[in-house]
Each structure stands twice: as structure tokens, then as C-alpha cells.
PABALO-220403 format. One record per residue (C-alpha): residue number from 1; residue in three letters; x, y, z. Coordinates in nm, 4 decimals, padded with zeros to 6 digits, always signed. Example, Ala and Ser with C-alpha at 12.3 -4.5 7.8 and 13.67 -1.06 7.14 Angstrom:
REM PABALO-220403
<resi->1 resn->ALA X->+01.2300 Y->-00.4500 Z->+00.7800>
<resi->2 resn->SER X->+01.3670 Y->-00.1060 Z->+00.7140>
***
This chain:
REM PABALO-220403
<resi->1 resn->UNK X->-00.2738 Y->+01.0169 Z->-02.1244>
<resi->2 resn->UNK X->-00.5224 Y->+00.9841 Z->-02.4243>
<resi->3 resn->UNK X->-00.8157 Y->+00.7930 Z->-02.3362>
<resi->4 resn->UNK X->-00.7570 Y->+00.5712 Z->-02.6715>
<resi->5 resn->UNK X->-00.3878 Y->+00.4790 Z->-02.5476>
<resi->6 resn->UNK X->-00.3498 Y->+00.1098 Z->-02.4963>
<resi->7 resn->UNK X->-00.2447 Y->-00.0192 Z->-02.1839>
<resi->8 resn->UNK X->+00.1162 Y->-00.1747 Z->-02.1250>
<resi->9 resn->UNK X->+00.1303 Y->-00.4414 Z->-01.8748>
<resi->10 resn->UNK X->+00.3953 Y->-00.2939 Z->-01.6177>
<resi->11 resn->UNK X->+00.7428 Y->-00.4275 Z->-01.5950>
<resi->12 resn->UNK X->+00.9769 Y->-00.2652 Z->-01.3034>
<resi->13 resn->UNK X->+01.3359 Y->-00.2271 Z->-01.3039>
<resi->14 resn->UNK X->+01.5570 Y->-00.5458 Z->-01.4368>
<resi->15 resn->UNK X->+01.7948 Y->-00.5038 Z->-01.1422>
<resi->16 resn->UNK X->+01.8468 Y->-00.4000 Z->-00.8267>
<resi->17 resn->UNK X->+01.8668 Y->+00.0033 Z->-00.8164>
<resi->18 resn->UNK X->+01.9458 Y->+00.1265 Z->-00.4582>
<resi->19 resn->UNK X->+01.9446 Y->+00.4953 Z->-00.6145>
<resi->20 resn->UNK X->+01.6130 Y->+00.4371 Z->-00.7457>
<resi->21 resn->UNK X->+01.5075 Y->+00.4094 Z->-00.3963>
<resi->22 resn->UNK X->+01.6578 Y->+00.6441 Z->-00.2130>
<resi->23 resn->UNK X->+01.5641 Y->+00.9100 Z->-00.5573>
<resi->24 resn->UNK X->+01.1987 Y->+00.8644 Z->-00.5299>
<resi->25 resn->UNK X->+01.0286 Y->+01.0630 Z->-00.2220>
<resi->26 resn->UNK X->+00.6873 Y->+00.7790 Z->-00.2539>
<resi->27 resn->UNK X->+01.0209 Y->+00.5328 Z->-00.1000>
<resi->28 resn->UNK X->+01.0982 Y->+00.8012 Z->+00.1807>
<resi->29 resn->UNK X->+00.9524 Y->+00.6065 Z->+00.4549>
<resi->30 resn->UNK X->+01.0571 Y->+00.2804 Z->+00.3763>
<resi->31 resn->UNK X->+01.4266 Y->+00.4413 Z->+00.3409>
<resi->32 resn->UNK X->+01.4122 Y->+00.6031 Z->+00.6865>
<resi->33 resn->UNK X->+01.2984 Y->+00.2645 Z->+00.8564>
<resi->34 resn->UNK X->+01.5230 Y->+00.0626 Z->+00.6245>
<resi->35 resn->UNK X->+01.8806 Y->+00.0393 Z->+00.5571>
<resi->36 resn->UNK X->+01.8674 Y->+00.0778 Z->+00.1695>
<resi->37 resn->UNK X->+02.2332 Y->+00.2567 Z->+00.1613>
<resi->38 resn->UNK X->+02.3736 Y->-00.0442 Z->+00.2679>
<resi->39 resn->UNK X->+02.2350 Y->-00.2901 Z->-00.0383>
<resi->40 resn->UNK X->+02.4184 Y->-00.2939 Z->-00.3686>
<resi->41 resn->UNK X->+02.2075 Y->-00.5758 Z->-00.4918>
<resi->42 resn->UNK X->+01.8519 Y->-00.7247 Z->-00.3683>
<resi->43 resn->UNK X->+01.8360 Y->-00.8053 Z->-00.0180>
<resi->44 resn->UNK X->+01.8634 Y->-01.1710 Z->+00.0702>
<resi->45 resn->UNK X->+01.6114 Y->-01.3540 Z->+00.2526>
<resi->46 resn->UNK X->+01.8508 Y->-01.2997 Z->+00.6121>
<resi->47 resn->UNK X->+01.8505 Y->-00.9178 Z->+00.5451>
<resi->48 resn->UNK X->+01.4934 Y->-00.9508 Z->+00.5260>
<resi->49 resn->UNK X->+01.4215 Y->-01.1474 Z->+00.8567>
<resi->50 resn->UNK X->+01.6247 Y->-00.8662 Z->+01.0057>
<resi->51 resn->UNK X->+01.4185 Y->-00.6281 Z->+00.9464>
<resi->52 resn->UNK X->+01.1158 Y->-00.8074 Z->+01.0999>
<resi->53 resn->UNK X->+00.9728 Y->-00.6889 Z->+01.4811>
<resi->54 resn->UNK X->+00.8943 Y->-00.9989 Z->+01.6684>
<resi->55 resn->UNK X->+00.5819 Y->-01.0868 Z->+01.4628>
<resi->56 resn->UNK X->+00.5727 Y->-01.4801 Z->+01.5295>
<resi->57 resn->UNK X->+00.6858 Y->-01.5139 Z->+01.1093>
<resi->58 resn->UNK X->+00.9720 Y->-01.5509 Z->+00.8850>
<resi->59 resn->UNK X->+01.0533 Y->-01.5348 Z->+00.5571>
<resi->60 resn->UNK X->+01.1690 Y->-01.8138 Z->+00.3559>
<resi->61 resn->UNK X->+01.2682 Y->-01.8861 Z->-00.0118>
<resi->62 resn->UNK X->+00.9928 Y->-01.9476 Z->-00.3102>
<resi->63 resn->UNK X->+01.1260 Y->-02.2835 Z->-00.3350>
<resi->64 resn->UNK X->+00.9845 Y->-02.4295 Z->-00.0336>
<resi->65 resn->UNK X->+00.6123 Y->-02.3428 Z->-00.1461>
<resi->66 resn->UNK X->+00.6796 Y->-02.5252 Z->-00.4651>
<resi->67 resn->UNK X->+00.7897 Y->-02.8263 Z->-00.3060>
<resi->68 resn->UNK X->+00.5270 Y->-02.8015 Z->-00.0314>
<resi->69 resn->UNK X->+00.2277 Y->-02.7998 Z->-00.2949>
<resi->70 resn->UNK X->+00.0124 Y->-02.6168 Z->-00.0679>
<resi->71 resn->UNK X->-00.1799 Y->-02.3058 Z->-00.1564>
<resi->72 resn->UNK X->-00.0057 Y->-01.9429 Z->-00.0717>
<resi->73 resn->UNK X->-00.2138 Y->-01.8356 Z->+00.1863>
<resi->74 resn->UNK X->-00.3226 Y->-02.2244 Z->+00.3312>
<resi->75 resn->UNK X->+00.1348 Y->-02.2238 Z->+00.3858>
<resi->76 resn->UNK X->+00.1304 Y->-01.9364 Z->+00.5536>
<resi->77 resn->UNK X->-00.1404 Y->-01.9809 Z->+00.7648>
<resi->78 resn->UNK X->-00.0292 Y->-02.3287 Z->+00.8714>
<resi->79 resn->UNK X->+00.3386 Y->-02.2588 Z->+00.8936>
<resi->80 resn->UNK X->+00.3405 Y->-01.9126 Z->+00.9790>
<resi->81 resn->UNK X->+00.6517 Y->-01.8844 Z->+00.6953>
<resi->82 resn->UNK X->+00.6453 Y->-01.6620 Z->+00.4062>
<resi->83 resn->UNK X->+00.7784 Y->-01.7755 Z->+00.0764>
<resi->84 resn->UNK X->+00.9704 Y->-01.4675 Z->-00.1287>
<resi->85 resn->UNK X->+01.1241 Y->-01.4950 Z->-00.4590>
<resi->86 resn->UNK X->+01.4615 Y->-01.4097 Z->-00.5096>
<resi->87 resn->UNK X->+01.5557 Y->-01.0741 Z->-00.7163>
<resi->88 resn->UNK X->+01.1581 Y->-01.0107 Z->-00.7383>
<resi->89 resn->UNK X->+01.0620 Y->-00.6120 Z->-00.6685>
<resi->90 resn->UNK X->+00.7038 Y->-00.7300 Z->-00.5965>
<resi->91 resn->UNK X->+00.7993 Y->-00.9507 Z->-00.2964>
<resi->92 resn->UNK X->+01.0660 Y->-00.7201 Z->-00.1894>
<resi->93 resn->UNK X->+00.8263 Y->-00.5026 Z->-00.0838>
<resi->94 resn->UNK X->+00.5695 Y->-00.7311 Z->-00.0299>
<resi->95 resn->UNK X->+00.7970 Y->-00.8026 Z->+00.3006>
<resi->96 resn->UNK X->+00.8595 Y->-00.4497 Z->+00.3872>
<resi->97 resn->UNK X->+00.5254 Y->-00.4630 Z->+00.4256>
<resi->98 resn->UNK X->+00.4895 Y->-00.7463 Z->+00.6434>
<resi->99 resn->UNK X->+00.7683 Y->-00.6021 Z->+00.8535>
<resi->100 resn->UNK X->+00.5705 Y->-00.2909 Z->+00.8993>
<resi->101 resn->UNK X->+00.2306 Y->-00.3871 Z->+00.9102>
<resi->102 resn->UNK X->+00.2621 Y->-00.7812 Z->+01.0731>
<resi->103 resn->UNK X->-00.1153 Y->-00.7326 Z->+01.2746>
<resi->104 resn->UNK X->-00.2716 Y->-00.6450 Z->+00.9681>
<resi->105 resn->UNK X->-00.1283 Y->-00.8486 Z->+00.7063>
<resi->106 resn->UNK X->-00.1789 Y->-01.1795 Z->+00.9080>
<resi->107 resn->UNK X->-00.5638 Y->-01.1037 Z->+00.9492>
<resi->108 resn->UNK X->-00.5623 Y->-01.0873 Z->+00.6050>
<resi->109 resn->UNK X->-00.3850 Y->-01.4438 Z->+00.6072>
<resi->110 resn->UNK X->-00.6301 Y->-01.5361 Z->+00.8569>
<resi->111 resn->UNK X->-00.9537 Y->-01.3772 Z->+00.7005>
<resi->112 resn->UNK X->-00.8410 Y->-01.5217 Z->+00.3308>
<resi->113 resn->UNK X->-00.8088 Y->-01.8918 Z->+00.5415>
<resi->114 resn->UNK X->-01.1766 Y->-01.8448 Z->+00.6477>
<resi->115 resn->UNK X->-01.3408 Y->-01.7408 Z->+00.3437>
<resi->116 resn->UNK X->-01.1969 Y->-02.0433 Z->+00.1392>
<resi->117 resn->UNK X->-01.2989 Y->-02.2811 Z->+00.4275>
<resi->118 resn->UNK X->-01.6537 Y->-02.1118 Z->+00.3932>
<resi->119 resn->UNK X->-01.6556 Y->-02.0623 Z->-00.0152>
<resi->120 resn->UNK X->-01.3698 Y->-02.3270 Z->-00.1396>
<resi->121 resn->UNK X->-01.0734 Y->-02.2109 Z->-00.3529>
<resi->122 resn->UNK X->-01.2368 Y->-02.1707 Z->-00.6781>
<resi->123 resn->UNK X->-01.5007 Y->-01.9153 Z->-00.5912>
<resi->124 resn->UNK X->-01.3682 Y->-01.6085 Z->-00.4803>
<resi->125 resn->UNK X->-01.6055 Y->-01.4256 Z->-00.2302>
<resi->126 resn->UNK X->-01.6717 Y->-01.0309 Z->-00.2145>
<resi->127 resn->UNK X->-01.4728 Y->-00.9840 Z->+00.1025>
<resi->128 resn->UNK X->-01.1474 Y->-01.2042 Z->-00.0399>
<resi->129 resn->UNK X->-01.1694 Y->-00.9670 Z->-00.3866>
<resi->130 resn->UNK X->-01.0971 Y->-00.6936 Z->-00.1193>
<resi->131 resn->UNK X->-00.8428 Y->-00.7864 Z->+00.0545>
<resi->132 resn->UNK X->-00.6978 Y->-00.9011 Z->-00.2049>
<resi->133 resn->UNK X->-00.6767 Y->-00.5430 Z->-00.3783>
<resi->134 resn->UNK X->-00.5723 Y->-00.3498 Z->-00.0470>
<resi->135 resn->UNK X->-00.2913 Y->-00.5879 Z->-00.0338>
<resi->136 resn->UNK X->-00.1673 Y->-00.4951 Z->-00.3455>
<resi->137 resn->UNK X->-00.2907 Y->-00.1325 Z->-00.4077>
<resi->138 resn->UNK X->-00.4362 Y->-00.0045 Z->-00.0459>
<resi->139 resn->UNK X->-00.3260 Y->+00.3196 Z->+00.0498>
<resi->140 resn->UNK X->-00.3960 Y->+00.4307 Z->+00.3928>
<resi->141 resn->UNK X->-00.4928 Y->+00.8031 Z->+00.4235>
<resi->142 resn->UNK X->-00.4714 Y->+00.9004 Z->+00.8283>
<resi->143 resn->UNK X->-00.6880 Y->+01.1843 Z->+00.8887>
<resi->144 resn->UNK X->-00.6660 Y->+01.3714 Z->+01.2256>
<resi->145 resn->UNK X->-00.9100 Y->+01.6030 Z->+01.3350>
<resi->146 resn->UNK X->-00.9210 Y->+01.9021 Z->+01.1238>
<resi->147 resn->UNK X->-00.8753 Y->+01.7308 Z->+00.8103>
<resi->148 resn->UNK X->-01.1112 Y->+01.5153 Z->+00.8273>
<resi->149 resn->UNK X->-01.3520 Y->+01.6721 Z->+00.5119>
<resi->150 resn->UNK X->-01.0568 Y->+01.5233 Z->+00.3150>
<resi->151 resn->UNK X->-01.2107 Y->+01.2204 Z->+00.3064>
<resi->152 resn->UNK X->-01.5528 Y->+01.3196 Z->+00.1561>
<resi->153 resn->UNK X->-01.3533 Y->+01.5295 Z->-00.1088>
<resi->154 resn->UNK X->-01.0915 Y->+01.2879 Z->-00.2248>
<resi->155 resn->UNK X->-01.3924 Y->+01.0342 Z->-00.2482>
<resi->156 resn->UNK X->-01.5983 Y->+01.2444 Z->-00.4756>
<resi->157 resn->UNK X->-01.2942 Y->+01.3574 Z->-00.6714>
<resi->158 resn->UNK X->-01.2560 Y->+01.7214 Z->-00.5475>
<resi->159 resn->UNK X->-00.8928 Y->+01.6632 Z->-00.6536>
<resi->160 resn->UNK X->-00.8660 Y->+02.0308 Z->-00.7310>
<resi->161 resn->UNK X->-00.9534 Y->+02.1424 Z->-00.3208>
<resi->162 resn->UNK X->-00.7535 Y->+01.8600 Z->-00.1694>
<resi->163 resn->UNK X->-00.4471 Y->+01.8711 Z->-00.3277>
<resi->164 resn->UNK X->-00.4333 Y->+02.2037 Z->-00.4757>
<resi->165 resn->UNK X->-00.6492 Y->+02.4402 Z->-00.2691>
<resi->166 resn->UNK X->-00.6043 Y->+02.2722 Z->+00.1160>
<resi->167 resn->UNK X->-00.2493 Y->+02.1862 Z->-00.0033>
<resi->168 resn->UNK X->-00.0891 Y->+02.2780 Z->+00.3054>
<resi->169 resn->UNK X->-00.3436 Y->+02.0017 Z->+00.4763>
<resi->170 resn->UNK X->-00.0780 Y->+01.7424 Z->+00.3807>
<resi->171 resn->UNK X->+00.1757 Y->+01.6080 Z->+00.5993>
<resi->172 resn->UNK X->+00.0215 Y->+01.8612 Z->+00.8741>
<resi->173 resn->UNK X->-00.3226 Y->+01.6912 Z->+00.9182>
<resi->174 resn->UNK X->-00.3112 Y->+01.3996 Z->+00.6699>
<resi->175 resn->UNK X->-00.0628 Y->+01.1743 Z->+00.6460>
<resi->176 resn->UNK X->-00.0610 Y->+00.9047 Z->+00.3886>
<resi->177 resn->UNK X->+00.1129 Y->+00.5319 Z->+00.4551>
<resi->178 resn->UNK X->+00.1407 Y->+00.2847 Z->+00.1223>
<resi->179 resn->UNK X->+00.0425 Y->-00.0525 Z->+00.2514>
<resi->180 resn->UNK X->-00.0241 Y->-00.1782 Z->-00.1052>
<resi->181 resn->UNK X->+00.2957 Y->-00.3622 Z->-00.2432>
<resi->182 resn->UNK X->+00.1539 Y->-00.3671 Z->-00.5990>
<resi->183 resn->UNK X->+00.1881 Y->+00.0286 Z->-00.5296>
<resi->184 resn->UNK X->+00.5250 Y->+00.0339 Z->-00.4774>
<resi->185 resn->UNK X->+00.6329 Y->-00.2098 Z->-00.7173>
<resi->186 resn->UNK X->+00.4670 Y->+00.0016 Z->-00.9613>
<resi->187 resn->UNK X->+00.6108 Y->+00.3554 Z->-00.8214>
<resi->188 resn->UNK X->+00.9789 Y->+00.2072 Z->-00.9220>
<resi->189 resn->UNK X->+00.8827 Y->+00.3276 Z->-01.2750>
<resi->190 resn->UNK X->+00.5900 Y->+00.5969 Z->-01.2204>
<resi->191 resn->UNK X->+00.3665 Y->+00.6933 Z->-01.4882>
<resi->192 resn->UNK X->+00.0579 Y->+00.8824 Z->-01.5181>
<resi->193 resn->UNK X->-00.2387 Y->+00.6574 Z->-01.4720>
<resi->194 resn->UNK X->-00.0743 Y->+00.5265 Z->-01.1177>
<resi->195 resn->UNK X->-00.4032 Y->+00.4684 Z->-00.9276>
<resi->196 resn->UNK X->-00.4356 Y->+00.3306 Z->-00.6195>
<resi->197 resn->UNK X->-00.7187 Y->+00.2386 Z->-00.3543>
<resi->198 resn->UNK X->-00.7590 Y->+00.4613 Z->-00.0306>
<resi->199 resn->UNK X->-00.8703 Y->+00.3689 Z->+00.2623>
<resi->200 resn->UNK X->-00.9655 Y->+00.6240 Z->+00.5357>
<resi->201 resn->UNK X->-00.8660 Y->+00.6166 Z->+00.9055>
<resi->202 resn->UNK X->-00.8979 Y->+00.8722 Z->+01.1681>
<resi->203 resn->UNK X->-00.5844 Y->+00.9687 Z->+01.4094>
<resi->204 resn->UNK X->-00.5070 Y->+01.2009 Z->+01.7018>
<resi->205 resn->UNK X->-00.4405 Y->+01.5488 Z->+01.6625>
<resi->206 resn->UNK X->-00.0369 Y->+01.5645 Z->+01.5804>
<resi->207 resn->UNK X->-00.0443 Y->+01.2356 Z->+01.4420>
<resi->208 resn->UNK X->+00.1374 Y->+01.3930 Z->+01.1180>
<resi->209 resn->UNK X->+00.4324 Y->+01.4343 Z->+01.3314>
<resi->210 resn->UNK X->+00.5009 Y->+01.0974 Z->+01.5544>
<resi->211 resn->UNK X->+00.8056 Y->+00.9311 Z->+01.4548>
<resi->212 resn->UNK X->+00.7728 Y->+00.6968 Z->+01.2260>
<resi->213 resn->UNK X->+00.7648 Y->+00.3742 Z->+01.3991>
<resi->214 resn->UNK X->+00.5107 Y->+00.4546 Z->+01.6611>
<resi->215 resn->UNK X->+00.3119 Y->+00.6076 Z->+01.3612>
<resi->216 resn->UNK X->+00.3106 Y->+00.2912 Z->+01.1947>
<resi->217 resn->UNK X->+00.2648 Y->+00.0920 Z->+01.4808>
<resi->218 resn->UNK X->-00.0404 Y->+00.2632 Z->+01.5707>
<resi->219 resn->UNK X->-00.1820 Y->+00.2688 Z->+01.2070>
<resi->220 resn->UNK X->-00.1345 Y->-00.1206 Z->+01.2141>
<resi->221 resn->UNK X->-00.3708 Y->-00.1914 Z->+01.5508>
<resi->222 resn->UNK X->-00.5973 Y->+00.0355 Z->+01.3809>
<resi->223 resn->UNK X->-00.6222 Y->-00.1499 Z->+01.0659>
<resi->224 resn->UNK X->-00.6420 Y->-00.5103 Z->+01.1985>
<resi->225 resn->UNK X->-00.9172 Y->-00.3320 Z->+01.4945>
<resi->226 resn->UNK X->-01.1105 Y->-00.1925 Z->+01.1962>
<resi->227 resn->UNK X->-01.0953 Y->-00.4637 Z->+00.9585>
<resi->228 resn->UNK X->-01.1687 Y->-00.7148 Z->+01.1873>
<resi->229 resn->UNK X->-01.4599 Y->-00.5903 Z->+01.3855>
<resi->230 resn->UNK X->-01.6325 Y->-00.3491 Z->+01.1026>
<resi->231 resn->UNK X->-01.6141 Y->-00.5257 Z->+00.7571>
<resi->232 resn->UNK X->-01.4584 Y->-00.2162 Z->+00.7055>
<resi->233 resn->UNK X->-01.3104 Y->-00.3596 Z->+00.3746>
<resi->234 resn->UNK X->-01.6695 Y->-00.3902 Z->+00.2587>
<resi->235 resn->UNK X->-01.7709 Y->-00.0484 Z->+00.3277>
<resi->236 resn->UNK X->-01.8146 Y->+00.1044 Z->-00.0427>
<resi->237 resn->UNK X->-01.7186 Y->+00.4932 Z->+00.0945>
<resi->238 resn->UNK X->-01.3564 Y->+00.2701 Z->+00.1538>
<resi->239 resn->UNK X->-01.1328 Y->+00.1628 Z->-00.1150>
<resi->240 resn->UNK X->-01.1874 Y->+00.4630 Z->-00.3246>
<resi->241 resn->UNK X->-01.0039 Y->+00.5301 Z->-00.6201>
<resi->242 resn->UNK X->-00.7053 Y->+00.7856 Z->-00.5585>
<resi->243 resn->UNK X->-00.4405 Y->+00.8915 Z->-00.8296>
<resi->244 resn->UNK X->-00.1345 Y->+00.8276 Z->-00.5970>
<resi->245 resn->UNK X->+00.1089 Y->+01.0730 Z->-00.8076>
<resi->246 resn->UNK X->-00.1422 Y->+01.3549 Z->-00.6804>
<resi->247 resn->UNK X->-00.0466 Y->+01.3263 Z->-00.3456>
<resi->248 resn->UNK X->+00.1772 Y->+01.6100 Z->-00.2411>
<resi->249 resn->UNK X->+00.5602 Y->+01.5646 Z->-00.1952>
<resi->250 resn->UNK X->+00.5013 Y->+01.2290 Z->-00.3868>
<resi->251 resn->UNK X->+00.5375 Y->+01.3475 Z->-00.7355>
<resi->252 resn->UNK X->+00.7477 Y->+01.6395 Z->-00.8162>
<resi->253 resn->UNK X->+00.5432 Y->+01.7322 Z->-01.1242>
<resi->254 resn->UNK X->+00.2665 Y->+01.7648 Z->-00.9190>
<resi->255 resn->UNK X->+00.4258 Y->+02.0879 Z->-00.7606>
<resi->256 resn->UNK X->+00.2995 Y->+02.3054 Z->-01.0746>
<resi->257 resn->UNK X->-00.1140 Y->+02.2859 Z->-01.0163>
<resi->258 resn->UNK X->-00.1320 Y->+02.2907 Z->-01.4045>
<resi->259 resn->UNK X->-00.0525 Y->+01.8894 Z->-01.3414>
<resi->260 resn->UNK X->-00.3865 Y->+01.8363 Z->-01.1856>
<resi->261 resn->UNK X->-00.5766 Y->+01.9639 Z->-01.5147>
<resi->262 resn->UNK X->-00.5388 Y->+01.6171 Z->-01.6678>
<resi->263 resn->UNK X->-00.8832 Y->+01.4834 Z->-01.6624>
<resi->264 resn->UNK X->-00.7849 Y->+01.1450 Z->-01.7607>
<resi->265 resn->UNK X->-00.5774 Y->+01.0926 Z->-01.4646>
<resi->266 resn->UNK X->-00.7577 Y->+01.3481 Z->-01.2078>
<resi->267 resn->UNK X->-01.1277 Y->+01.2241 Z->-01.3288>
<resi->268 resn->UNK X->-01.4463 Y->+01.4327 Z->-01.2321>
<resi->269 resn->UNK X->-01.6867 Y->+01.2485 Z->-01.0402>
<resi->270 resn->UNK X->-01.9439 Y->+01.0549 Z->-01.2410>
<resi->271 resn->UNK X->-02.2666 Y->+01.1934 Z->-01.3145>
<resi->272 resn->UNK X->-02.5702 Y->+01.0243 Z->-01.1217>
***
């Protein structure tokens, strides 16, 4: 990508694609915990309530905010319902995620409720600029043990050792989890420049290899642990920058290490 290229705001997919899905290894864990061979269109708001673990919330249609009046998070909060959109990639996932992460996403809820009770709705306070962006663009990087240096490298853009060098790191000692929905809205139709914001958290040895729903499960009374009793949102070594079609098994360009020479996508660190 030439640094002079103008950029395209990003449109997904017109229609439902289940192949798209099931295609695209950045989907792989959200096809193993969902039924996507099943769907020839988007799921309805029923399939989606389905899918949800006994989180105390529900999903209803769009329509019922815009009749409420209230504000998005203030509806939530109060009536512990989610309004979706119908046909809409964005809140698609946006409720896998709630289905997978539901201690994490409603501390967000809960933490978004107390800054605009503290700052109003207008002003938008440091802490509600960050959760706003790891909702839609957080990727969580789980780091047992022994790969634990990945986190200092990936934040000063050693893209080169992580990815290329300590390759075989991946999916043995690091294991990544999208919680961003932006993220995978966006991965429907990759393209280089795909960026999203990682946030480090440490895990038991073997972690890399718990099934998937006790993997998640954990990750999720990490996050809302972490979040809620270290700021850890705030934390600048958090939130870092990460091209997400670097990450191994993600991308099959990324297979050739040639892919990682493009400095406008893999950028050095900055100069102090």
C-alpha cells in the first residue's frame, strides 16, 4: 500500500455469505463454537439468543431502541436487552461477541453508564475513548509463560522476530482471541492496512491447547478482573497497534516471509 493511497471507507459483503465464513481461517473460532453450516441467510434474532450462555441478556430487534428514545448503552444498561439490526455484518458479530465474552462486554456497558453519569453524554472521557476502540478493534493476545517477550516485541514492532523468526511461538505459546467486532466485520473483505489494537494477557502453561470454550471462558474473567480492578484499558503499553493479517494461520499470504517486508503495513518503530 503506497503511503499517498487514499483511504476507502470499508463496505463488507451485500449479503449473507456462509462460505465466506467458513473460507476465512480469522472466522475459525467463531465457526467451531457456532453453527454457520446451518445458515443460508443472516441469522435471525432467535438463532442469536440461542447461541447465548445464561448471561442475564437478550437480544432484541433495532426497532425497539428507536421507539424507546433512549441512548445505546443507557437501554442496555437499564433493560439488560440488546438491540441488533437485521441483515447488518457489524451487529452479527457484535453478538457473537456478547455470546462469548458476556462478563466483559457488560462491564463495558456498565463502565460506559458511569463515565456519562460522571462526564455527561457530550464529552467523551479518556477511559470511554477506550473502551470504545477495544470493542470494536481489541484483539486479545494470551501469552503463557514462555512467550511472554512477545509482548515487548509486538509492542515495539519487532514484527520481523515475532511472526517470522519465533514463528512456531504461535498457537503453541500465544494464542490470539478477536474480541473487536469492528475486526471481524472488516476481515469479511481483508485488505492490507487491517490494523487492529492488542491487548496483552498472561495464561497458564498449555493454555494454547484448552478447548475452546473453557479457553474463552477463562479469557473473559480475566478481562472483566483486569479491566475492572487495573484501569488496564488506560495502561499505554495496552492497546498497541498490531497488523492483524500478520498473525500466523490468519492470512495465507503471510506464509511467504517476503509479506512482512511491507513497511507501510509492518511499520518500524518510531524514532524517539
Amino acid at each position: 500500500m503506497q503511503k499517498t493511497e487514499v483511504k476507502i471507507r470499508f463496505t463488507p459483503p451485500a449479503d449473507w455469505n456462509t462460505a465466506l465464513l467458513l473460507g476465512n481461517p480469522i472466522f475459525a473460532d467463531l465457526c467451531q463454537r457456532f453453527r454457520f453450516d446451518q445458515l443460508t441467510d443472516y441469522p435471525d434474532i432467535g438463532w442469536l439468543n440461542q447461541c447465548l450462555a445464561l448471561s442475564g441478556v437478550s437480544f432484541v430487534d433495532n426497532d425497539t431502541l428507536s421507539a424507546d428514545g433512549r441512548y445505546y448503552e443507557e437501554y442496555i444498561y437499564v433493560t439488560q436487552c440488546i438491540p441488533t439490526r437485521k441483515d447488518n455484518w457489524h451487529d452479527f458479530f457484535g453478538a457473537l461477541i456478547w455470546c462469548l465474552f458476556p462478563k466483559t462486554k457488560a462491564l463495558l456497558n456498565q463502565l460506559h453508564m458511569a463515565e456519562i453519569a460522571q462526564h455527561g453524554l457530550k464529552q467523551r472521557s479518556k477511559l470511554r475513548n477506550k473502551l470504545t476502540l477495544f470493542d470494536e478493534c481489541g484483539l486479545v493476545i494470551c501469552l503463557e509463560p514462555a512467550a511472554f517477550e512477545h509482548a515487548e516485541l509486538l509492542r515495539q514492532h519487532q514484527w520481523q522476530q515475532s511472526f517470522v523468526q519465533q514463528r512456531s511461538d504461535w498457537w503453541q505459546g500465544i494464542r490470539p482471541m478477536m474480541f473487536g467486532h469492528a475486526m471481524y466485520e472488516m476481515a469479511t473483505a481483508p485488505f492490507i492496512g487491517l490494523t487492529a489494537k492488542a491487548l496483552f494477557v498472561n495464561v497458564p502453561d498449555g493454555f494454547s491447547q484448552w478447548p475452546l470454550t473453557a479457553a474463552y471462558s477463562f479469557v473473559d474473567a480475566k478481562l472483566h478482573e483486569q479491566i475492572a480492578n487495573e484501569a488496564v484499558l488506560l495502561d499505554n503499553q495496552q492497546l498497541t497497534p498490531l497488523p492483524l493479517l500478520g498473525v500466523p494461520r490468519w492470512y495465507n499470504d503471510n506464509e511467504t516471509a517476503g509479506f512482512y517486508h511491507n513497511t507501510d503495513y509492518f511499520r518500524p518503530p518510531r524514532q524517539r
